[in-house]
C-alpha positions as CSV (number, residue, x, y, z in Angstrom):
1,X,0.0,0.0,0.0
2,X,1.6,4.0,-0.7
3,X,2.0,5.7,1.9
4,X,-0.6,8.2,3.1
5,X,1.4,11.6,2.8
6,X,-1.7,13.3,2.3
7,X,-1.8,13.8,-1.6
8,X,-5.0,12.3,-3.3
9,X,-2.6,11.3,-5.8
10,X,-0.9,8.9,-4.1
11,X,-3.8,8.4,-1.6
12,X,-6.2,7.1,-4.1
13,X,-6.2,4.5,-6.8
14,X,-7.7,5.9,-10.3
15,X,-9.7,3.6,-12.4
16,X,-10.8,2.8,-16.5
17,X,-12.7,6.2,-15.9
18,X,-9.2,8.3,-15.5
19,X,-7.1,6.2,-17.6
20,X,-9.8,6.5,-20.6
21,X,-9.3,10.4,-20.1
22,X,-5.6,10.5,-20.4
23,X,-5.6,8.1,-23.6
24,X,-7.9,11.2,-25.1
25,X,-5.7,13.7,-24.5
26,X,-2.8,11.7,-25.9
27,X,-4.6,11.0,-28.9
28,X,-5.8,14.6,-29.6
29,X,-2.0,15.9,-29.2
30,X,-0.5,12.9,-31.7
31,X,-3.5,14.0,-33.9
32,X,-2.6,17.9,-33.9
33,X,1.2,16.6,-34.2
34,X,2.9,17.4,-30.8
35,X,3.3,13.8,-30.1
36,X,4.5,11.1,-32.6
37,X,2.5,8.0,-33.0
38,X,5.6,6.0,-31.5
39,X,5.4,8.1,-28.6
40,X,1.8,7.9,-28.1
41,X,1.9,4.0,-28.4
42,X,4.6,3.8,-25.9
43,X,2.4,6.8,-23.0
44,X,-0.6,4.6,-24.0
45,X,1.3,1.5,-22.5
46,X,1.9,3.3,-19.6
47,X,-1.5,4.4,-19.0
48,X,-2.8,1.6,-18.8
49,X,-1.1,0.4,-15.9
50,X,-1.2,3.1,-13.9
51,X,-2.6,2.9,-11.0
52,X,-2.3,6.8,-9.2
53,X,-2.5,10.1,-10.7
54,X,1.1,10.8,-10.1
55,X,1.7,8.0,-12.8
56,X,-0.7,9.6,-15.5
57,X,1.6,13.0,-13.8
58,X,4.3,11.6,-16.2
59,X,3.1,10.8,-19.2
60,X,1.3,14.4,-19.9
61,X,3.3,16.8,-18.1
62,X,4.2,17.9,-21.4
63,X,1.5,18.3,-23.0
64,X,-1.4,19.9,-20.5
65,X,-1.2,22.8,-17.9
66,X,-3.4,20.9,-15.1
67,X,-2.1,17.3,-14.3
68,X,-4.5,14.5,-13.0
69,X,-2.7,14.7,-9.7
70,X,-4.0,18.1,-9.6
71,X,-7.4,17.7,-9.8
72,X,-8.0,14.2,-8.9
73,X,-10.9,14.8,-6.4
74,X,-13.0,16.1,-9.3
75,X,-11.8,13.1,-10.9
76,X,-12.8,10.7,-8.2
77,X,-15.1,11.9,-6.3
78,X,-17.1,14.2,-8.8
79,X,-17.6,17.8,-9.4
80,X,-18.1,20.1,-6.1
81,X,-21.3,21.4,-4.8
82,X,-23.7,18.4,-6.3
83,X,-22.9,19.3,-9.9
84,X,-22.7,16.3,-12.3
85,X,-20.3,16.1,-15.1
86,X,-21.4,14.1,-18.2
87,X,-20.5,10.4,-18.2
88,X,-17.9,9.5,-21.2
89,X,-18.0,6.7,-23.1
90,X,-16.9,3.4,-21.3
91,X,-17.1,5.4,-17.7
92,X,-19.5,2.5,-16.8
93,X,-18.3,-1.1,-16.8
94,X,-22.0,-2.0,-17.5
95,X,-21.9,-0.3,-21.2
96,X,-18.8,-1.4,-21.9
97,X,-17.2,-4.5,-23.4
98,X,-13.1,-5.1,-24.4
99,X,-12.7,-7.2,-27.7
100,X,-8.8,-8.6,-27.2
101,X,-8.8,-11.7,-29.4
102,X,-6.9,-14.7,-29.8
103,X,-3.9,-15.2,-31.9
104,X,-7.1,-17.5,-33.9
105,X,-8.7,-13.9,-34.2
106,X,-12.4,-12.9,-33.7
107,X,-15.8,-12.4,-35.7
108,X,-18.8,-11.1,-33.8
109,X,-21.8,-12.2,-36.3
110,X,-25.4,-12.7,-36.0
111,X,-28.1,-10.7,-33.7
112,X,-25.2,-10.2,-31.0
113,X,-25.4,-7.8,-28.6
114,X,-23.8,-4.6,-29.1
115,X,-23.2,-2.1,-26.2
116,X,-22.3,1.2,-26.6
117,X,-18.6,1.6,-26.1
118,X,-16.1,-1.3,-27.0
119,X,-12.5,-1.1,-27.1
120,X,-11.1,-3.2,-30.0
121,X,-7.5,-4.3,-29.6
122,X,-6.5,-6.4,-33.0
123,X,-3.2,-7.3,-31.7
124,X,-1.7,-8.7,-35.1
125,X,-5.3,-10.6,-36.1
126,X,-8.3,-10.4,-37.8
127,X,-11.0,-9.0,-35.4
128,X,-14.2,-8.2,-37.5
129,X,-17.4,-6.8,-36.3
130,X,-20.3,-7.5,-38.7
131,X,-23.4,-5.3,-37.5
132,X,-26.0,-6.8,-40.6
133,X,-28.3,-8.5,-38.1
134,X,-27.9,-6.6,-35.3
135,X,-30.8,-4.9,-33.8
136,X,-30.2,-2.0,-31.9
137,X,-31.5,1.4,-30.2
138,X,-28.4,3.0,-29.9
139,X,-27.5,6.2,-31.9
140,X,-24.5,6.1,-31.0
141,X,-21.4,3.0,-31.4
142,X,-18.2,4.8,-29.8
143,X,-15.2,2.2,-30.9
144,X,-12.3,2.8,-29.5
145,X,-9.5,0.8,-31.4
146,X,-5.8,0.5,-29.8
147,X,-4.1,-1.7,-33.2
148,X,-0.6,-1.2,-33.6
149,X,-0.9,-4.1,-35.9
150,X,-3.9,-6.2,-36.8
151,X,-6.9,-5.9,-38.4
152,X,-9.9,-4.1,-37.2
153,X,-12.8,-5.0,-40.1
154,X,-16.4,-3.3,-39.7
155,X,-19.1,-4.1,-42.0
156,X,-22.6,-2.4,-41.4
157,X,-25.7,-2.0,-43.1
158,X,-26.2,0.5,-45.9
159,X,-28.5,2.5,-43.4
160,X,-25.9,3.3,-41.1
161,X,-22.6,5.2,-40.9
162,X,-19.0,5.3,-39.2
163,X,-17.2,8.5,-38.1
164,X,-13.6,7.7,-38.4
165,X,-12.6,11.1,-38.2
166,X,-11.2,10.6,-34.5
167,X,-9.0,8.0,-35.3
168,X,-5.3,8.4,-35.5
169,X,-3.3,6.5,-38.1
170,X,-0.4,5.7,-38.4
171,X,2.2,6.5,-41.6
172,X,2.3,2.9,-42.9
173,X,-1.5,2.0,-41.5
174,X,-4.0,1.0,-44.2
175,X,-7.3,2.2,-44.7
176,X,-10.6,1.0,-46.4
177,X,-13.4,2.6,-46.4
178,X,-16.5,1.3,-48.2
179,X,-19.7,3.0,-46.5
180,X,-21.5,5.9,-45.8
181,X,-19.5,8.6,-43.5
182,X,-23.2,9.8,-41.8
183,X,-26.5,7.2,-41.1
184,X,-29.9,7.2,-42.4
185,X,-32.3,9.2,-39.5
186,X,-33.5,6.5,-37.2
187,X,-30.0,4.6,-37.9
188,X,-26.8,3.8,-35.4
189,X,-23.4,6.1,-36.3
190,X,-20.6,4.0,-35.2
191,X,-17.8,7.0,-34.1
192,X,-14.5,5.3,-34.4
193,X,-11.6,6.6,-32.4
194,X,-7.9,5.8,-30.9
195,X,-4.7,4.7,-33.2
196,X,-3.9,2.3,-36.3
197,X,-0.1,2.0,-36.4
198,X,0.8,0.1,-38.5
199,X,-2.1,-2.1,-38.5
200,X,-5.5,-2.6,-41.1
201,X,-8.8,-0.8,-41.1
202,X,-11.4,-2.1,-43.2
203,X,-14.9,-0.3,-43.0
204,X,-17.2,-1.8,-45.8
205,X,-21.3,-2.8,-46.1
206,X,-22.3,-6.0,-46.9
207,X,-21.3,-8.4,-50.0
208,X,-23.2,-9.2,-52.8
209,X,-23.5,-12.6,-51.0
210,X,-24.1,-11.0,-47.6
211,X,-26.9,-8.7,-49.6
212,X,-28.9,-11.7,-51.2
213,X,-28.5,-13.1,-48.3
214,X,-30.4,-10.6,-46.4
215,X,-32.9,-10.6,-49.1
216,X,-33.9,-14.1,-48.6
């Protein structure tokens, strides 16, 4: 156990919540260029093992003017005086669900259930998400992708659309995308964020097979 010297930083242990909000920040600054994408894989590795704010301290000192250690009670404990900040993505374990496949790789198919945040790490496979059947009242799909290498493939109905525009690639990554940028009104958008180094992102709708299939 730290020792209790008083500081919430070292006091308290931080959870997905904080750790989730220091991989955004080190994504928007390798997206507006003042990190590289080698640097932001190797803070990102960090992150997620921290386990205070001092560690999270060290990995974006240079890059914001508050650090977690300063404000972890906000963090923690919520905003002062009863006021309620809005819940991000993933803040809930109950909405959330981590796709880390095999080296056999993974294919989520079929009327599966889809929750609103998942965190897709490829890690050198195939890990495809086919949304054809799926049935869903969600407006809103927020993928977060950690792939330096593997293969993130999303196929989705022509009624619905992926935002990729928060995620951050990589110089060698390769992209495909097959599909509408913005859904149909009454239809899911998937917003897709987090880093492709040097890994594959497919987003396509379905086959002509998968399409007479679906007619059928």
């Amino acid at each position: 156990m730290p020792e209790d010297n008083g500081r919430h930083d070292h006091a308290v242990r931080i959870g997905d919540a904080e750790r989730d909000a220091a991989i955004e920040v080190l994504r928007t600054a390798a997206g507006e260029g003042r990190i590289t994408v080698e640097e932001l894989d190797d803070r990102i590795e960090v992150v997620a093992v921290a386990r205070f704010a001092v560690d999270l301290d060290h990995v974006l000192a240079d890059i914001v003017t508050t650090l977690p250690s300063d404000h972890l009670g906000m963090l923690v404990r919520g905003a002062p005086d009863g006021a309620r900040s809005e819940a991000r993505p993933g803040e809930s374990p109950g909405n959330r669900e981590i796709l880390r496949p095999r080296w056999t790789g993974l294919t989520k198919d079929g009327r599966w259930s889809v929750r609103p945040y998942l965190r897709c790490e490829p890690a050198g496979v195939l890990l495809e998400l086919n949304f054809l059947e799926v049935v869903t009242d969600l407006e809103i799909i927020d993928i977060d992708v950690s792939a330096r290498t593997g293969t993130l493939k999303i196929i989705i109905p022509d009624s619905w659309g992926v935002d990729s525009t928060g995620l951050v690639r990589g110089p060698i990554a390769v992209i495909r995308f097959r599909a509408n940028e913005s859904a149909q009104e009454g239809n899911p958008t998937i917003r897709v964020h987090g880093n492709i180094g040097s890994g594959v992102f497919i987003v396509r709708g379905p086959s002509f097979r998968q399409r007479y299939r679906m007619k059928r």
